[in-house]
Every structure is written in C-alpha cells, then in structure tokens.
C-alpha positions as CSV (number, residue, x, y, z in Angstrom):
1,X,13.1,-55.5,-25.2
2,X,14.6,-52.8,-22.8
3,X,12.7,-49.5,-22.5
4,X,14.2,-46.7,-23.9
5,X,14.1,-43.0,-22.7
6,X,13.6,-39.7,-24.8
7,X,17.8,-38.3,-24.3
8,X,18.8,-36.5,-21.3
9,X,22.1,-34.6,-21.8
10,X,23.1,-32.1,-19.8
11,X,26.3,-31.1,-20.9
12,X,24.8,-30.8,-24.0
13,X,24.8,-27.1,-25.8
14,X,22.2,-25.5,-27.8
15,X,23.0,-25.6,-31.7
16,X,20.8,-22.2,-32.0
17,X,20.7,-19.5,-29.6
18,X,17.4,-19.7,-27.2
19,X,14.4,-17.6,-28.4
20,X,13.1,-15.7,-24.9
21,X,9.5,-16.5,-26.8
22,X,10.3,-20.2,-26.5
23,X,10.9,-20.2,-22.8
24,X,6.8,-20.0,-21.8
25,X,3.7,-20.8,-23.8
26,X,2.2,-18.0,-26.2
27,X,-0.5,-17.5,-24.2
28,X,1.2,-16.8,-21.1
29,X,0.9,-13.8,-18.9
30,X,4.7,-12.9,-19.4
31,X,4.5,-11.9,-23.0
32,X,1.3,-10.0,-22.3
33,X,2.9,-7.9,-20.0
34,X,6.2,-7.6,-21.1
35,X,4.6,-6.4,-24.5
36,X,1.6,-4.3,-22.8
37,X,4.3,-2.4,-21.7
38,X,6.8,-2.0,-24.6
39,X,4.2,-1.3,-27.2
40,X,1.1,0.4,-25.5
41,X,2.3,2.4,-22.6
42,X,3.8,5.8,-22.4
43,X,6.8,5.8,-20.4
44,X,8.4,8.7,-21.5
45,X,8.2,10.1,-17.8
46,X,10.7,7.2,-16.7
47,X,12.6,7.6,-19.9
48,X,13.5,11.1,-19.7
49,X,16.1,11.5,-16.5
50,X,18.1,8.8,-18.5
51,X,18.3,11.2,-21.8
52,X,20.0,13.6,-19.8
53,X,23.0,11.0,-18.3
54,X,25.1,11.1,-20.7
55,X,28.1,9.6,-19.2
56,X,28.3,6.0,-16.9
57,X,27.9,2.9,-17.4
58,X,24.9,2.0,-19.8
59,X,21.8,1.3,-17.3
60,X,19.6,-1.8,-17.9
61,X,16.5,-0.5,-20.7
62,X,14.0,1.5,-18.1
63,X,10.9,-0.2,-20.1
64,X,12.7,-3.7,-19.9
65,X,12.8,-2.7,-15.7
66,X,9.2,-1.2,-15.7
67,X,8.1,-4.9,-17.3
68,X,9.8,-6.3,-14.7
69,X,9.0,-4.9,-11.9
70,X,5.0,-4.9,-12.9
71,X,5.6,-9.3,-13.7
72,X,6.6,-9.6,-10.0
73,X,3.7,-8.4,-8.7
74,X,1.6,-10.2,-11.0
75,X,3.0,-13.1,-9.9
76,X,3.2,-11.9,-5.9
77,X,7.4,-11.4,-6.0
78,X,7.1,-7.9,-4.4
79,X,10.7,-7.8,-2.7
80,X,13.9,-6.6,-4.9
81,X,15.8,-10.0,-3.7
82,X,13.2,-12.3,-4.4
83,X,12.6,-10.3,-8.0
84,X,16.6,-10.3,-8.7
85,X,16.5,-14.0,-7.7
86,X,13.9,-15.4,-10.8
87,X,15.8,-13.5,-13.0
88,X,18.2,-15.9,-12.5
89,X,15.9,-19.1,-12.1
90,X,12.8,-18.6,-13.2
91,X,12.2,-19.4,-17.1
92,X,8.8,-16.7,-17.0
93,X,11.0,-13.9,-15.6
94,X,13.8,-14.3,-18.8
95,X,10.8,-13.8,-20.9
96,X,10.2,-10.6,-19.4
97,X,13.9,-10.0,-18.8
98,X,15.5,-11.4,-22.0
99,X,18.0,-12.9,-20.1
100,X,18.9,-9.8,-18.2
101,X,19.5,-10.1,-14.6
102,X,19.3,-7.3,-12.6
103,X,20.8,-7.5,-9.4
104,X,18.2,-6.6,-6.3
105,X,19.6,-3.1,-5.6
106,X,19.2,-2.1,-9.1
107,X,15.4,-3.1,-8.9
108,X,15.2,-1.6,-5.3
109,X,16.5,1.9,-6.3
110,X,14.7,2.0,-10.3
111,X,11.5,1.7,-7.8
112,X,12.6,4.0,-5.8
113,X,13.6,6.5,-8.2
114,X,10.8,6.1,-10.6
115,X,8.0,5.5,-8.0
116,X,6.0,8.7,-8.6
117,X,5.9,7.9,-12.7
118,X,5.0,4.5,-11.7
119,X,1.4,5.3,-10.1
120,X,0.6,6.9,-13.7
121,X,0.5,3.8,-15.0
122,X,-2.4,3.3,-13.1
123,X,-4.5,5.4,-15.3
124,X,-3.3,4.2,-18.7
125,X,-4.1,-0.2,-17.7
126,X,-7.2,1.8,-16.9
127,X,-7.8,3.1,-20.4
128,X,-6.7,-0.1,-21.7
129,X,-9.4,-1.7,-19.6
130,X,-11.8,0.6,-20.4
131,X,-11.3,0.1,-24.6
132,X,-11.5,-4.0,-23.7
133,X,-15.2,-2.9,-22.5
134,X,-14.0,-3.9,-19.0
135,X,-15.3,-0.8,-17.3
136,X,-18.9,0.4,-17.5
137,X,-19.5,2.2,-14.4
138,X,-23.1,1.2,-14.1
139,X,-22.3,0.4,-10.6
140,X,-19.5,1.4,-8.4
141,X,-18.2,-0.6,-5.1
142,X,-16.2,1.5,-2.6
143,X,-14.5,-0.3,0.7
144,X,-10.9,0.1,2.1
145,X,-8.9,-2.8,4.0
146,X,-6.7,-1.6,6.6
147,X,-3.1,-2.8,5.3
148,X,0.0,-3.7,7.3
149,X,2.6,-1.1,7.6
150,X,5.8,-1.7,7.5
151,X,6.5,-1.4,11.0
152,X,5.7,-2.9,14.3
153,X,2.9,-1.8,16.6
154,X,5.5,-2.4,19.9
155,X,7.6,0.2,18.2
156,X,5.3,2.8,18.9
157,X,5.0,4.6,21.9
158,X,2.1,7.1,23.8
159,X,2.4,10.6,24.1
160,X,2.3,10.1,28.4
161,X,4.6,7.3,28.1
162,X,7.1,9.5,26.1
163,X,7.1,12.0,28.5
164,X,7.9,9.7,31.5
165,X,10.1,7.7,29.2
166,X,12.4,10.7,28.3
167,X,12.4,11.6,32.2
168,X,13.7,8.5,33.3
169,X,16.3,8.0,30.8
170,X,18.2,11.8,31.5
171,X,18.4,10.6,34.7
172,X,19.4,7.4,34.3
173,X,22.7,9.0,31.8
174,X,23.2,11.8,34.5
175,X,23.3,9.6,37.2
176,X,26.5,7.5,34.9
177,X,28.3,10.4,34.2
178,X,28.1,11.4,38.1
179,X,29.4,8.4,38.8
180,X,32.1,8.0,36.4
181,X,33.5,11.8,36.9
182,X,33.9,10.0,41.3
183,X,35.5,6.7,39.8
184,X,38.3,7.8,37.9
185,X,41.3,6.1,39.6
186,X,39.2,2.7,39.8
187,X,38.3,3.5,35.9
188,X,41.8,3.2,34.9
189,X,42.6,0.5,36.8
190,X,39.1,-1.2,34.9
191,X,40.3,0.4,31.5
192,X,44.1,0.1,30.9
193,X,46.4,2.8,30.3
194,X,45.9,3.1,26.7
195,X,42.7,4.4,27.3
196,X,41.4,7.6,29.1
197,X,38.9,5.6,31.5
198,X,35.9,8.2,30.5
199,X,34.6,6.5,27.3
200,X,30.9,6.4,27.4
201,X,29.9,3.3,27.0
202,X,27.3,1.5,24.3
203,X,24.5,1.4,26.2
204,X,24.7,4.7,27.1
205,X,25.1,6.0,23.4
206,X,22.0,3.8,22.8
207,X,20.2,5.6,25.4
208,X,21.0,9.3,24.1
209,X,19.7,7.9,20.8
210,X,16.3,6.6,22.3
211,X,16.0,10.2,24.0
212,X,16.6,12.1,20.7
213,X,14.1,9.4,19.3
214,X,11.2,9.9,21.9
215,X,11.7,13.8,21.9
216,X,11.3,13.9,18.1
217,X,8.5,11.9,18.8
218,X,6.7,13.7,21.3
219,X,7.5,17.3,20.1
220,X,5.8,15.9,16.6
221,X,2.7,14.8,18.5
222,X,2.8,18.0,20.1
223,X,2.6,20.2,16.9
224,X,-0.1,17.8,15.4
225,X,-2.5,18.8,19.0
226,X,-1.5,22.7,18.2
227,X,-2.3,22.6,14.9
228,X,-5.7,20.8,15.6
229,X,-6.0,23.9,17.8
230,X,-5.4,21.6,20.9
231,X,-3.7,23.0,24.2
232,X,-1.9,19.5,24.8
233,X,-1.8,16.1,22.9
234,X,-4.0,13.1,24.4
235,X,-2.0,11.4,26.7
236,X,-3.1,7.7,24.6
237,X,-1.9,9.5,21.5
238,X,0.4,7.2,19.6
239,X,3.3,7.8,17.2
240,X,5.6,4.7,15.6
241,X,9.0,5.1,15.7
242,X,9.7,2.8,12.3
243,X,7.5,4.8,10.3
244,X,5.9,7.4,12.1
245,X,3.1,8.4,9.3
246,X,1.7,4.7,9.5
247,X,-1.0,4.6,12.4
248,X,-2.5,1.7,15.0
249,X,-5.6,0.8,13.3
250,X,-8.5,-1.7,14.2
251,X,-8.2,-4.3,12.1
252,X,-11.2,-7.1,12.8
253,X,-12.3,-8.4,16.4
254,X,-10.0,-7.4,19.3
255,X,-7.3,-7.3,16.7
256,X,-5.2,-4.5,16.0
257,X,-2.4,-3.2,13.5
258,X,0.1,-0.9,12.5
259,X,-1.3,-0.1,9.1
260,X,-2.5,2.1,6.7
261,X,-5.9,2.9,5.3
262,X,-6.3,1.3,1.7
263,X,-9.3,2.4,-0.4
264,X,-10.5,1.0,-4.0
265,X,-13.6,1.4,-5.7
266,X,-14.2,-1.2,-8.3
267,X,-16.6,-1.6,-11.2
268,X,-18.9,-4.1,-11.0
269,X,-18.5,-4.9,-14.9
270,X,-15.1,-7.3,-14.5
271,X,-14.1,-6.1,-11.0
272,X,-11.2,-3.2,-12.7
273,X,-10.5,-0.6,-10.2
274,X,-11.5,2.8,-11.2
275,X,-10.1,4.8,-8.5
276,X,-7.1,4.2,-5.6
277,X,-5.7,6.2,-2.6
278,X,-4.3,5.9,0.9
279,X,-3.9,7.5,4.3
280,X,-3.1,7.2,8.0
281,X,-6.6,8.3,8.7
282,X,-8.1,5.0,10.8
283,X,-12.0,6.2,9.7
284,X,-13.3,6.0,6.0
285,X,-15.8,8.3,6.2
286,X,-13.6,10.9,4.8
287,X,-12.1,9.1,1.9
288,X,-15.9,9.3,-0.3
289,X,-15.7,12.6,-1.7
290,X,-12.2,12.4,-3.3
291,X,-12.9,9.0,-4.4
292,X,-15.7,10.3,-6.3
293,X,-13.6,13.1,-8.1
294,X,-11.4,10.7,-8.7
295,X,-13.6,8.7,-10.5
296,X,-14.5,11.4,-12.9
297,X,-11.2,12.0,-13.1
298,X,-9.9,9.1,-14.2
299,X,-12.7,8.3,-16.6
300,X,-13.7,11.2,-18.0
301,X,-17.4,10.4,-16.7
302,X,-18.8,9.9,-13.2
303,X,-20.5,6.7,-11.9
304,X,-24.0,5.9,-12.6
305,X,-24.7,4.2,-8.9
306,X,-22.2,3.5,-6.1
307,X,-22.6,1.3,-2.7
308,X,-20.1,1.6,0.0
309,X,-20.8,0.2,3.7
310,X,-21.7,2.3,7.0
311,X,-18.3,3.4,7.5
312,X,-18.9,5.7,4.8
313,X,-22.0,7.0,6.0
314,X,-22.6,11.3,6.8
315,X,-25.3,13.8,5.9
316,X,-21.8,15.5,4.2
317,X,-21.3,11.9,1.8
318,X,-24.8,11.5,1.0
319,X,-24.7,15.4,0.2
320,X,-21.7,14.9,-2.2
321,X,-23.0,12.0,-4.1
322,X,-26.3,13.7,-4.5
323,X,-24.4,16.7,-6.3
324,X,-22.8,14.4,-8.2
325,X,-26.1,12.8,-9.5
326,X,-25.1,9.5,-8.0
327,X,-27.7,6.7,-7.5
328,X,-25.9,5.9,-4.0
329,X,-26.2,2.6,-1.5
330,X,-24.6,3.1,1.7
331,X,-25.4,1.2,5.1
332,X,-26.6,3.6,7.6
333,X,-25.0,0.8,10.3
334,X,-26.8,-1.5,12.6
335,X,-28.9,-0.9,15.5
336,X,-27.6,-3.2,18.2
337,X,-30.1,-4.4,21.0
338,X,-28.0,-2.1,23.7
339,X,-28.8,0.9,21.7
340,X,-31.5,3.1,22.9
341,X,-34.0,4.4,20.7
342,X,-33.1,7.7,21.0
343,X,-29.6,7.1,20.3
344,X,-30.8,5.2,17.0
345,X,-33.4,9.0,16.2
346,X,-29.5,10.9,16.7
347,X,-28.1,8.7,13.9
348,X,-30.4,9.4,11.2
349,X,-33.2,11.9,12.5
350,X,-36.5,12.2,10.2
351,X,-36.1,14.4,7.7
352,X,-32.7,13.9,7.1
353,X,-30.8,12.1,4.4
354,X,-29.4,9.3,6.5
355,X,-32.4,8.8,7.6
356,X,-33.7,8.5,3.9
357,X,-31.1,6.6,2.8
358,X,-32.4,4.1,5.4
359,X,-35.8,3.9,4.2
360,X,-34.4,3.6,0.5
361,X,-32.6,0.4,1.8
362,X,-35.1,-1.3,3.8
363,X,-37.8,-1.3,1.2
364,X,-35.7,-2.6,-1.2
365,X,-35.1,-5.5,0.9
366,X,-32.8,-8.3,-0.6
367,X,-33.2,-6.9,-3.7
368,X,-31.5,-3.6,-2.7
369,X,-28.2,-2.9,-5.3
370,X,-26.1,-2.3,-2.0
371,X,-25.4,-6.6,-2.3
372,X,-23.6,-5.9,-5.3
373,X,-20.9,-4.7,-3.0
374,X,-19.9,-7.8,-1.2
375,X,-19.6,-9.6,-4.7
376,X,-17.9,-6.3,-6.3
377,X,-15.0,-4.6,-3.9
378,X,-14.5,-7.7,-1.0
379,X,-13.2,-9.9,-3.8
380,X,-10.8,-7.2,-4.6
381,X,-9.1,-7.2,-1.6
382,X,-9.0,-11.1,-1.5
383,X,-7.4,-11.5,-5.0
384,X,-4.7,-8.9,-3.6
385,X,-4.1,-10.1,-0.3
386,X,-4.6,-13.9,-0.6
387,X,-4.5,-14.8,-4.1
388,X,-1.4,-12.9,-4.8
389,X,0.2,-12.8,-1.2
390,X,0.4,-8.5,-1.1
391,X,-0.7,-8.2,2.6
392,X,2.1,-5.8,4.0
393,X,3.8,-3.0,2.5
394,X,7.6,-2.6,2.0
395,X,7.9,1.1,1.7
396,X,8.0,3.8,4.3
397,X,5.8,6.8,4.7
398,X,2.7,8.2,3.0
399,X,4.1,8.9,-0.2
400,X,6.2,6.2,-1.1
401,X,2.9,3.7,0.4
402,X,0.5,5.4,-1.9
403,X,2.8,4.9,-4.7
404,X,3.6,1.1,-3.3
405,X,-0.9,0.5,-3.0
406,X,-1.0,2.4,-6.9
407,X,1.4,0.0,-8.1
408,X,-0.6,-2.9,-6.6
409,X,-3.8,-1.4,-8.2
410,X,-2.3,-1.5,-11.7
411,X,-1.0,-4.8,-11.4
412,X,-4.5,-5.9,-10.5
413,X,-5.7,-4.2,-13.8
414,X,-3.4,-5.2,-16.0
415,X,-3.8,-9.5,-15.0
416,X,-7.8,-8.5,-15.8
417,X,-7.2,-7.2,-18.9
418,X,-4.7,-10.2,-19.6
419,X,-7.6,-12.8,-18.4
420,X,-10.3,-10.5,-20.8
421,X,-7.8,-10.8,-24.0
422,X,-7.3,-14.4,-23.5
423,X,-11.0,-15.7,-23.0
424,X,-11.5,-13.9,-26.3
C-alpha cells in the first residue's frame, strides 16, 4: 500500500480570511505585547502630534508602530531594515503588525520622532511590574557596562594631534593653489578648453572638509578645558569625529572602546530594572546619587538595601545613601600586593566611612548581601547583550543614546512581566 501524505497545495487560497491570532500560539510573546500595549499603556503623548495633521496621507496607527517597534527588540531586531523586513516574512511580526508592513524609513523616523515619549514607557512596564509583585526593593543591585557607540575609536583624534594635523593640511592646500596659480598654460593643455584649468580638485575639497572637521573639533575641546577652568586642553584629550559626545572608554583587559557609560539598577525580586540612565562620563562613581533619586522616583519609595562594586565607592556615596536611609554594600576595592600600606590608610583612613564600610564587609564574610550583586545586576547586562544580541547602539549623541539604552530597559521589563504572567 503506497504511503500517503497530509495535502500540500500551494496554489491553493484560503476559503476564510487569516485570523492574525492564528498565526502564533496563544501563549506567545507577540500577543502579549502587542496587547500590553493597545490596552494598558498610555500613549497619548505619541498620539497627540497626529491629532493635529489633519491633512496627508493616513499614517500607519502610532500604537500598532509603538507595538512594533517594542517586538523587535524583544526579539533582538533593533535595525529599521531588519524590523521592515519580518513584517514581510516573519509570521510573529504580522501578529503584532496585522499584516501591516511598514517600510524601514517609516519605522526609522516614528523612532526618531517619538523617541523622547518612548523612554516614558519605561516607567509604566515598571508599574505593570510592580502590580505583578515583580518589584520589592528589598535589595537593589547597581553596575553599568560600558556600551559600544556608534562610532569608531580610529575616528577620533587628540587635542595635540589636531593641532599639528590642521597645520600640515593649510599647508599642504596652500602649497596646491601656489602651484596651480604658476601652471596655468600646462593646466589647460592637462584640462581641455571647455574647462578653465583652476578647478580644485577632490582631494583637495576633501582636505578643506577634514580642516573644518579638526577645527570644530579642537576649538570644542578647547571650550570644554575653559569651562573646567583649564588654561589649555590636555594634549591626550580625545574627541570622535562620528559622534563626538560618545567617549574612549576601558572596556576589560588592555581593551578599549568608543562607548558610552550604561547604568541599571535591578531588583533582586525577578531581576526588573528600577532605574536607567547614561553618559559619556568613563567613571561610575558619579552616577549613585541620581540613581538613587531615581529610584524613589520611579517607585514612589526608596530602596531598603543596595550593593554596587568599588567603582562606586566615595565618602560623598556612602554619605548619600546614608541620607537616604539605605542599608548599602559597596566594595571599597582591592589592595593589590604593590600597594603600600600607606597608600591603602589614604583610601579609607580610620574613622571614615569608607573605612567603615570595609569593616562592615569583612565581618560579614561570605555571608555579606554585597553577593547578591553578581547574581542580581551581571545577569542583566548578559540577557541584554548576549541573550538578545543589543551590544552596540544605532543612535547618535547623548540624547537620542539615552532614549535608545531606555528603550532597551523597557523591553527588558516588559519580556519579565510576559515570563511572570505565563508561569502563572
């Protein structure tokens, strides 16, 4: 008896139009997020502009783009190309999409437009996560992971380097115009009749734009040295010509980046981030305090204990968290076996609250709450960078990064609350 096969008909047509419900399990993360958004988030911010447009073609629904734009980066599809392109092939994106398919520059400019009302979101998945009894803030883990820029670290340049840079390159355009005022005859003869002989050429152009480039550049390092009340800019002083905000930071070993300065602290309850920023600055020792307001911010109550490592560590933090009636952890840093005991009195001097702080940890031994920060905030960063692929930004600039590493923060949020929902 011949084996027969279930039918396979391509050609044929579907008697009843498709249900977008039908295209991916009930349970799947799609309809969670595509319905998170339509029914429990207040997007009136992103609605409004497109109240006023009365006239134009009708735009694709902003809460239908918002959905889609948060799926992609649940599912690591950060670029507007590679988002436009499962719209039209992936069966989990229609679900989102209803069968819409954007094309990538209308996903590229609704996240550029709407990227300021898009880090609010941030706080409402946070609310959300917060009512799912994700968020208890017994214990708060604080870290930042220094995150690709956007631009390359051999597109920056050093404040010395600029200036000899610059130098060289007036002369090197004076010296062609010199010579091409003495070679007119022998220019025309090179050029043809139809044309005048005295046309600068590309590389020069190129040249006049790298000097307007490296003056920008070093007149911008110069007002940063004035305003830090310094006569001159250090000569090693660095500035990227792709996107000059971002900064050369060290990353891990002799390895180093042009990156920016991500910072999450996470609760230890389901590993939800409470609080998110970003900056140039290479050190984290200044990101605490805000972090800490933020936290109160953001949840209406402040943290009962929070551990954070040595980068962290200042008489100023420890003063801040004590104001703020935190039950705090932070490394006070190794003592390595070049450093002097002297040098090891400087860091945390008797009496002080380093010093304390370093006492509080050492009897505590292995039993000290500052482990619960490898198990609480590291994760964080893995889930982002390896489990969803996020390890380099695609926007430009302070502002538009922050509202890039907010976005990313949400997502993060939202596939918790999604994993909390369904395990119930």
């Amino acid at each position: 008896m011949a084996k027969t096969y279930r039918d396979w008909n391509v050609e044929q047509t579907c008697l009843l139009p498709p249900s977008v419900m039908d295209f991916v399990p009930a349970d799947h993360v799609a309809h969670f997020v595509r319905d998170t958004v339509r029914e429990q988030l207040d997007l009136s911010e992103i609605l409004a502009p497109y109240e006023k447009e009365e006239r134009g073609y009708p735009p694709y629904h902003p809460v239908m783009m918002t959905a889609l734009l948060l799926y992609g980066y649940c599912q690591g599809v950060y670029s507007s190309r590679r988002i436009a392109k499962a719209c039209e092939e992936r069966v989990d994106f229609m679900a989102v999409t209803g069968m819409n398919r954007p094309d990538f520059r209308t996903v590229s400019d609704f996240r550029k437009r709407h990227l300021e009302a898009l880090q609010g979101l941030f706080v409402q998945v946070l609310k959300l996560c917060q009512g799912a009894g994700l968020v208890k803030l017994g214990h708060v883990a604080l870290d930042g992971t220094k995150m690709k820029a956007n631009a390359s670290k051999h597109k920056a340049m050093s404040y010395d380097r600029m200036r000899a840079t610059e130098v060289r390159l007036k002369r090197e355009v004076r010296d062609w115009f010199s010579r091409a005022r003495s070679a007119d005859e022998a220019e025309d003869r090179q050029h043809g009749k139809e044309r005048r002989g005295d046309e600068m050429p590309q590389w020069v152009a190129d040249k006049q734009q790298r000097i307007a480039k490296i003056r920008e550049a070093r007149e911008a390092l110069e007002m940063q040295a004035r305003k830090a009340g310094e006569a001159a800019p250090d000569p090693k002083a660095q500035r990227n010509f792709t996107d000059p905000e971002s900064a050369i930071m060290h990353k891990s070993g002799k390895e180093y980046i042009q990156a920016y300065n991500a910072q999450a602290a996470v609760d230890s309850t389901a590993q939800v981030i409470v609080a998110r920023s970003l900056s140039n600055c290479r050190n984290d020792v200044q990101q605490l305090e805000p972090m800490v307001r933020q936290i109160k911010q953001n949840m209406g109550r402040q943290a009962q204990e929070l551990s954070a490592d040595a980068g962290y560590c200042s008489e100023g933090n420890l003063a801040v968290l004590g104001r703020h009636r935190i039950d705090s952890y932070i490394a006070t840093g190794r003592q390595r076996h070049s450093q002097t005991t002297a040098t090891s009195q400087r860091r945390g001097r008797k009496g002080t609250r380093v010093a304390a702080m370093r006492t509080k940890l050492a009897r505590a031994g292995r039993r000290s709450r500052y482990r619960l920060r490898k198990s609480v905030v590291e994760p964080v960063f893995g889930q982002i960078k390896q489990g969803r692929g996020f390890r380099q930004f695609l926007l430009r600039g302070v502002a538009k990064v922050q509202g890039e590493w907010s976005l990313i923060c949400t997502v993060h949020n939202l596939l918790k609350l999604a994993k909390s929902l369904k395990s119930i």
